[in-house]
N, C-alpha and C positions, 0 to 999 in steps of 0.2 A: 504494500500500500504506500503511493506517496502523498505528501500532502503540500500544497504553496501555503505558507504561512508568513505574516508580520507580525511585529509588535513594534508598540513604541517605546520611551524611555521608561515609562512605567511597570513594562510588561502586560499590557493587555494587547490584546486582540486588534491591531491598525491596521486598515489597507485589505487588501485582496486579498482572499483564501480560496484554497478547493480543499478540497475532502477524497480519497475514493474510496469505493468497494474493496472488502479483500477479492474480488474476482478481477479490478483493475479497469471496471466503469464508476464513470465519476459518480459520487454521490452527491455532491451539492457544491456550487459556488457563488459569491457572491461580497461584497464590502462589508467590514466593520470601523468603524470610528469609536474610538476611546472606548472598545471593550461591549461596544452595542452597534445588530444590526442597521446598516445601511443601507438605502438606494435597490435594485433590482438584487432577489435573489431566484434560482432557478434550486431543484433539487431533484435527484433522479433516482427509479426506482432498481435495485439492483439489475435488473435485467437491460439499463441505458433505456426505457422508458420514460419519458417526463413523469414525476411525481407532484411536482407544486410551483406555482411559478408566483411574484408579488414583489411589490414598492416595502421598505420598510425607510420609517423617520424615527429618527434617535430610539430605534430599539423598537418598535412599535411599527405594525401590520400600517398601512396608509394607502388607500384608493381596493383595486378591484384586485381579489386572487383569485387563483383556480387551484385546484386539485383532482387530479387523475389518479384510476384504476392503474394496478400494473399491466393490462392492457392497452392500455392507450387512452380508455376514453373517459370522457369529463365525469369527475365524479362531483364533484361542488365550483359553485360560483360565487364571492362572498364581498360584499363592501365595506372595510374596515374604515374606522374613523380615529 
């Protein structure tokens, strides 16, 4: 498994990560700032499926997500505030 990861002076969680599967499909990528979700994140189901895709603002869900079956197809649609 590899991972992209940052941190900043503090040790949290800064800047761009990926994640993978131990089978070596990505499992999720997306920003953190100071230790909390950012901006677009995507997240895949072991099989390289889409699993969830959404905006997050200082750590917190923001506008429209979705979430998928490990089939592919839509399983929710949801508008966070």
């Amino acid at each position: 498994m590899k991972n992209i990861e940052s941190y900043n002076d503090k040790g949290e969680r800064h800047g761009y990560w990926e994640e993978y599967h131990s089978n070596g499909k990505l499992w999720y990528k997306g920003n953190y700032i100071n230790d909390k979700y950012d901006g677009y994140w995507k997240g895949y189901h072991s099989n390289g499926n889409l699993r969830y895709k959404g905006n997050y603002v200082n750590g917190k869900g923001d506008g429209y997500w979705e979430e998928y079956y490990s089939n592919g197809k839509l399983q929710l649609k949801l508008f966070c505030i």
